[in-house]
N, C-alpha and C positions, 0 to 999 in steps of 0.2 A: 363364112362360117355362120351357123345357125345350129339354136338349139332346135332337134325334131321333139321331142317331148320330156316331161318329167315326170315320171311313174315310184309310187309309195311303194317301196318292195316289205317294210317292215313299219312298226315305231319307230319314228324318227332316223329313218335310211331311206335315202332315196336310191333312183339310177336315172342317168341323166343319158341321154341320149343324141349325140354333136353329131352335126352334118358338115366336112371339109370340103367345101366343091372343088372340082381336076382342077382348075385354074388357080386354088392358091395351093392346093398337092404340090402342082407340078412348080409352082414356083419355090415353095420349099425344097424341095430336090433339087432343084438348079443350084441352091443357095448352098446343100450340102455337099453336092459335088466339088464346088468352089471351094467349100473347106474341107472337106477330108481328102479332092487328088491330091494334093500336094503333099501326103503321105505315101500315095501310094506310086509304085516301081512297076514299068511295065517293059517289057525287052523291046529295044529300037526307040524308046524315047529318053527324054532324059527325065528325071524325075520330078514328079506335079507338072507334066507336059503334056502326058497323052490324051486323049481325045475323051469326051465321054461315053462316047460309042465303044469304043476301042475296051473302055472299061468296065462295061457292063454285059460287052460281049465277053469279056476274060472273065469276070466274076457275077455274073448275073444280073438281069434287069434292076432287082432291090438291093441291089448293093448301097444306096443311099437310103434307102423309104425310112432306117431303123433312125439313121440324127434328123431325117426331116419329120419325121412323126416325132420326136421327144423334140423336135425346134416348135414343131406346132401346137403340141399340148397347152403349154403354158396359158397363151394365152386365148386359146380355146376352152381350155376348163373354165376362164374366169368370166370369159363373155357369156358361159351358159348359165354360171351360177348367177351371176348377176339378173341375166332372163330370167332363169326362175324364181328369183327372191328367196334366195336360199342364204342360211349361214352355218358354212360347213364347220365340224368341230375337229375333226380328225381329216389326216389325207387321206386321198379317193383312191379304190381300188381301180383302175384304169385298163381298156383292153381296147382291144381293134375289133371291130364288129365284122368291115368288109372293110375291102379296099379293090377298087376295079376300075373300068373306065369313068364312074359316076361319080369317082372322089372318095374320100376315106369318112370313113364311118364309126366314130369312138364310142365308147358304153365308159360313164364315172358310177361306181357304188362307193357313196358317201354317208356319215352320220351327220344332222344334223344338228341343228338347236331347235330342243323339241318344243310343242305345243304347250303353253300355261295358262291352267286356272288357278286363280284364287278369289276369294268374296272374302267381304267381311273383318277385312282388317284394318280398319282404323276402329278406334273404341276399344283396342284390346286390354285387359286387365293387366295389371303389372304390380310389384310389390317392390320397396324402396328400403332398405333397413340402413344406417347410416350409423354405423359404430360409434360411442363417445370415444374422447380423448382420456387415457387415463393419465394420471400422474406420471406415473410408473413407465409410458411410454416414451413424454415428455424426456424423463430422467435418464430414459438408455440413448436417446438419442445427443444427447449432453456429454453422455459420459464418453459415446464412441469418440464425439468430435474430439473431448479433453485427451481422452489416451491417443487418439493420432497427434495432438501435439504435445505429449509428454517428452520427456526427455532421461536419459540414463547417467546418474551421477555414483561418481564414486566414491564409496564408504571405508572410510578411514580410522575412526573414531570412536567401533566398538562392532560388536560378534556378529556374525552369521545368524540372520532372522528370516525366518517364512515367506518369502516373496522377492528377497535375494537373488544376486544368480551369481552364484560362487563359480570361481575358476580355480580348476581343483587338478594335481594328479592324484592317480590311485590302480593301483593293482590289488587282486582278488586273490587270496587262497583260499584252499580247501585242501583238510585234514592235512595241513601244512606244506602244500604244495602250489605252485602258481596255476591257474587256469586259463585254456586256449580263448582271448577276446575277454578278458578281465582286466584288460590293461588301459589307461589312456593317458593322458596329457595335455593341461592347458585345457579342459573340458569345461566350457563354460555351462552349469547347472542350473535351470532355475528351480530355488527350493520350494517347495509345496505343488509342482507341478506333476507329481508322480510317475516322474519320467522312468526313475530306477525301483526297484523291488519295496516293500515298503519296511521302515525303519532305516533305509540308507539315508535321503537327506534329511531323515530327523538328526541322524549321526552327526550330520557336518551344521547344523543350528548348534552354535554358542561358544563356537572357534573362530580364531581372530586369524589376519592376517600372520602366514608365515608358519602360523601352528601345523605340527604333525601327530596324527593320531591315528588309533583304528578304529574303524566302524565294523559293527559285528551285525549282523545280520541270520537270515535263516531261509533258502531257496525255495519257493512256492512247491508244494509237492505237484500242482502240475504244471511246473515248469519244462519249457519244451526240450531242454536235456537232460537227459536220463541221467546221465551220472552226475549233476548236479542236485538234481529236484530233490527237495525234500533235506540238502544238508545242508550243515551250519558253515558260514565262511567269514573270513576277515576280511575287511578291504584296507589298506596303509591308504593314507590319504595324506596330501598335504596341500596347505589353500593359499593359492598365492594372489586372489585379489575379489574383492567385493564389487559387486554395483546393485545401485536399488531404483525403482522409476518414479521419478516425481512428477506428478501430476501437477498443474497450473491450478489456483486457485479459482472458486466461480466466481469473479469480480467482475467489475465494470473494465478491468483490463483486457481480461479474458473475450470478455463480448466485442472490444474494438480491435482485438487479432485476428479474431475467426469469425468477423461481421461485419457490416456497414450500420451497426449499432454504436452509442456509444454508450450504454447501460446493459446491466447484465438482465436484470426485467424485460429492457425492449426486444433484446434478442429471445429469452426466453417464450413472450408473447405471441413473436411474429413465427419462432418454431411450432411451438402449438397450433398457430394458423395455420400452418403449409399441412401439417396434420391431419387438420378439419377437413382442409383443401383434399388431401389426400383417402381420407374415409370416405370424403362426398363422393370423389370421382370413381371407386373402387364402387360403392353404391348404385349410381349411374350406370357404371360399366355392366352391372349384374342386371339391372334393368333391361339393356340394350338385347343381354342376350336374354331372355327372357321371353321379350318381341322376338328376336330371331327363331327361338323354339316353335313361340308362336304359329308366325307366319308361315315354319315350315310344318307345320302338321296342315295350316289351310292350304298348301299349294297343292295342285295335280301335276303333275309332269311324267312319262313315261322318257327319263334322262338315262340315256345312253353311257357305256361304259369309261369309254377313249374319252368323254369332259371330267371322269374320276381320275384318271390316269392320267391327263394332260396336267391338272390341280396338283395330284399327288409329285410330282416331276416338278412343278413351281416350287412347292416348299422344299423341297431337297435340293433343288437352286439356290435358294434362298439360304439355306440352312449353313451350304456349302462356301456361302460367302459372308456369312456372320463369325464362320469358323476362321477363314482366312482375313479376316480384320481382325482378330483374335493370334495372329500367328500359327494358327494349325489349317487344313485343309481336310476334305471327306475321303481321301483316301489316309491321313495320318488317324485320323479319328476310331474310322472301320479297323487299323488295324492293332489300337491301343484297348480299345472295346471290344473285338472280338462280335461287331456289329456285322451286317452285309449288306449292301447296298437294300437290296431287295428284302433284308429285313427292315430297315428305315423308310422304305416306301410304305413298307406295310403298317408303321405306326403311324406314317400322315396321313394315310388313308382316308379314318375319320372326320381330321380336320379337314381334308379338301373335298371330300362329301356333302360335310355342311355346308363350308365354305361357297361350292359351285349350286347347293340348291338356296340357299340364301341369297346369289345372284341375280337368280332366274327369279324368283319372289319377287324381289326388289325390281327390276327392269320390266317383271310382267306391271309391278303398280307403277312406276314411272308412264306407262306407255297406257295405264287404264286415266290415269291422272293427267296429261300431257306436261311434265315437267320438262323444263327446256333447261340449257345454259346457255348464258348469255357471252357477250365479250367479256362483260366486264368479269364474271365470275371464271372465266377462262384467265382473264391477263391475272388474278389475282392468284387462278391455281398456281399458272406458270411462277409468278414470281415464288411462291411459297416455295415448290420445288426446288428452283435457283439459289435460296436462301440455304434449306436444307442440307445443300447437295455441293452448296460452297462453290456453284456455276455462274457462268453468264446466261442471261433468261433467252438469249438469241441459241448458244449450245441447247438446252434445255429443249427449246422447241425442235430442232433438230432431233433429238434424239427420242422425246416425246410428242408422235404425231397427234394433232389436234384433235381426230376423231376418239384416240383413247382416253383424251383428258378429257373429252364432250362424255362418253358412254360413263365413266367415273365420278362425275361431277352430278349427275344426274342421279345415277343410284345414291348416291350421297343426298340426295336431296328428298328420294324417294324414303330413306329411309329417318330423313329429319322428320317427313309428314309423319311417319308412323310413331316415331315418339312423342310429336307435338298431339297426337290426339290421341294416347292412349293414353287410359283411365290407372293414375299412378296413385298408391294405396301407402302413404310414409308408414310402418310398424318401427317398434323397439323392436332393440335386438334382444333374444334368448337371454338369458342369465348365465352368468359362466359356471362351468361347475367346477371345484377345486381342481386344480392339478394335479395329478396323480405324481408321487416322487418318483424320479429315475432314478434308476439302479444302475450307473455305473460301472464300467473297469477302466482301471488307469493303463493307457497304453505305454509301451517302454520305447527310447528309442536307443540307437546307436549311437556310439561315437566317435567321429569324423571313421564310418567302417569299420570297426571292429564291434566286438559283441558287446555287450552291454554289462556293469557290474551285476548282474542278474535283474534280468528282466522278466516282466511275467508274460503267460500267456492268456490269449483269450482262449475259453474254449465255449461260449455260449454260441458263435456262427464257426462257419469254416474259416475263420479271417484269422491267422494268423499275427501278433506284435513282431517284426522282424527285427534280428540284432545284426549281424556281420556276417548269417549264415547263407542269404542268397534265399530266403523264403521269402514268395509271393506276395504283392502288397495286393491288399483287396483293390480290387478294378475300380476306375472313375465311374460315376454315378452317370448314367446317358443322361442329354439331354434331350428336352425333344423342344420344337419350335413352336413359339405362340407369334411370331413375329406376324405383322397383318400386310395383306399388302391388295391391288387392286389388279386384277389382271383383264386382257383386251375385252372384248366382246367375242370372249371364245374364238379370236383370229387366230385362225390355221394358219401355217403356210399354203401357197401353192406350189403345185407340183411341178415345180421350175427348180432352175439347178440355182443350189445352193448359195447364197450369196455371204458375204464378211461385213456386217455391219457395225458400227461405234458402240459400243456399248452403252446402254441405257442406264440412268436413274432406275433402283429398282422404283417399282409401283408399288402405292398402299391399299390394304386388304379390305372388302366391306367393311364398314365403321357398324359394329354391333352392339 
């Protein structure tokens, strides 16, 4: 097998042109014979017995040429690509040219990984802005830890207050009659959360245990039933039990439950630090991509479509198995969103556009630069991986072959130079400007499925407040993936039959 030549049919597509000589033709055929008679029934033999004369006389000379040409493909395409110094991005469009006494003759139409230029990127300008820490952010993040270990005690000792969550029945008339889904039981309320219409849990603030009363109220005139809206109604209520949430004091106690502190200061300190830590790196991170915008206005590349598509196809791999460590998968997803697969391609589009031309940047300056990986930074990747990945570094290797950890370690390294010599500009950040107030509506909910003592509705979006009527909850907010990850050296398959391999570690994404 030899390649006869490589011919440029486009940008970055070749066609590759394989010479079979008759001697390994015919020994492919022999080898297909061997394995498909043994399918085949011919009258006066017994089966996978007869002759191959016999059977080519019965079904014609090519009766095998079709598994000895796909036995031979394989690795005919790769001894040519290799000849030519190619790296294919997509599979090859594959044909027979000839096939005669002289041996079979293949044509591959392939994309490849195009040509790159780029100059002038190291020294790029960049800008650094690094948020202060405010008080204020300090204190939310305090306050979430304090309320996840609050605790719910119950109130004994005197009336129904604001922040409460009274366990309450109640039933609703109107103009003296009960109303369908005005009724509940045991309905744990928390007061001032505007669950129900408003004036109802003002009603139940400053009744004790055991008390029975009525709450009068007045039904939003656009409330979503007609024959409600707009009228006056009673609710009977009766309260059969309090609880309120106490929060843990900020003491030096506090700090040795929810810290390896034993001051409430130390922990205070070192939160604020992870903060700093946290604005710095978000600072960084903006820089990186900044260089990445960069680099990609200097690159030239005439890149081909099938490395957008191949990207676009990662992330929705990827996406697909963030969702299923999550307990959902991309077919539950698509069908709770009203997504389509083919429209989630078309959101990661983008990213795997950057994505694949920030590669080629990166690997053309790796290869203008001669940046190598070493062992040692190979056995260091591996272990990281292992670590990660909760493996043994021996699976790890197995499943991550060393040339992709080599191609990944490099660009990484490629894209260290370019941060270590770009020209970085620390600024303040912008001045805040007030917050504008939000305008609110308090949403109502159900109780355990029936309607609600009157609830309101929204009518600023199409989003309905739903009570026991079976109307639509406004749909999950999609997500889309920033997840980063690193992918081969645009390694294709070849066009060999399909193999079952271990599943890999995913890979991580250029570092931007």
């Amino acid at each position: 097998m030899k390649l006869v030549k490589t011919e440029k049919i486009e940008n970055s597509k070749v066609e590759l042109h394989i010479s079979v000589d008759k001697a390994t033709f015919d020994e492919a055929v022999n080898k297909a014979f061997q394995k498909e008679s043994k399918k085949i029934s011919v009258p006066g033999f017994r089966k996978g017995k007869a002759p191959r004369s016999i059977i080519e006389k019965m079904y014609g000379k090519g009766v095998f040429y079709e598994t000895a040409i796909n036995d031979i493909i394989p690795d005919a395409y790769s001894a040519a690509v290799a000849e030519a110094g190619i790296t294919p991005v997509a599979q090859p469009d594959l044909d027979v040219v000839s096939l005669d006494e002289n041996g079979l003759v293949l044509s591959a139409k392939v994309f490849v990984k195009p040509e790159v230029k780029i100059a002038d990127y190291l020294g790029i300008a960049a800008t650094r802005t690094v948020a202060p820490v405010e008080e204020a952010e300090v204190e939310s993040e305090i306050n979430t830890v304090r309320e996840r270990n609050s605790r719910e005690v119950e109130v004994t000792d005197r009336a129904a207050e604001m922040g409460d969550t009274a366990v309450i029945d109640y039933e609703g008339f109107c103009d003296g009659k009960a109303f369908e889904g005005g009724k509940g039981e045991d309905y744990a309320l928390k007061l001032g959360s505007g669950t129900f219409i408003p004036g109802f849990e003002e009603g139940v603030v400053g009744h004790k245990i055991d008390d029975e009363f009525d709450v009068n109220v007045t039904f939003p005139t656009e409330y979503h039933s007609k024959e409600l809206a707009g009228k006056e109604a009673v609710f009977k209520c009766k309260l059969h039990a309090l609880t309120r949430v106490e929060l843990p004091e900020l003491d030096d106690d506090f700090a040795k439950d929810v810290s390896e502190f034993d001051t409430f200061a130390e922990y205070k300190a070192d939160l604020k630090a992870k903060i700093e830590k946290r604005h710095a790196d978000t600072a960084d991170n903006a820089v990186s991509e900044q260089l990445v915008d960069a680099l990609i206005e200097k690159m030239e590349a005439d890149i081909p479509a099938p490395m957008y598509d191949t990207e676009a196809e990662n992330f929705l791999r990827d996406y697909d198995n963030r969702l299923r460590m999550s307990g959902l998968d991309l077919n539950t997803y698509i069908k709770y969103t009203g997504m389509t697969l083919d429209g989630l391609r078309e959101q990661f589009r983008p990213q795997a556009e950057r994505q694949v031309k920030a590669r080629l940047a990166l690997e053309k300056i790796a290869a203008l630069e001669n940046l190598t990986a070493t062992e040692e930074d190979l056995n260091a990747e591996y272990e990281r991986f292992a670590s990660a990945y909760n493996m043994p570094v021996e699976q790890v290797k197995e499943s991550l072959p060393v040339d992709v950890i080599t191609e990944d370690l490099i660009v990484k390294k490629a894209m260290d130079l370019v941060r270590e010599k770009a020209v970085v500009t620390d600024v303040a950040p912008a001045a805040k400007k007030p917050a504008a107030k939000k305008t609110t509506t308090k949403k109502t909910a159900a109780a355990d499925g029936e309607k609600k003592p009157a609830a309101k509705k929204t009518t600023s979006t199409a989003k309905k407040t739903t009570a026991a009527e079976g109307e639509k909850k406004p749909a999950a907010k999609k997500t889309t993936s920033t997840a980063k990850k690193t992918t081969a050296a645009d390694g294709e398959k070849k066009p060999a039959a399909k193999k079952t391999t271990a599943k890999k570690p995913a890979a991580e994404k250029v570092e931007e």
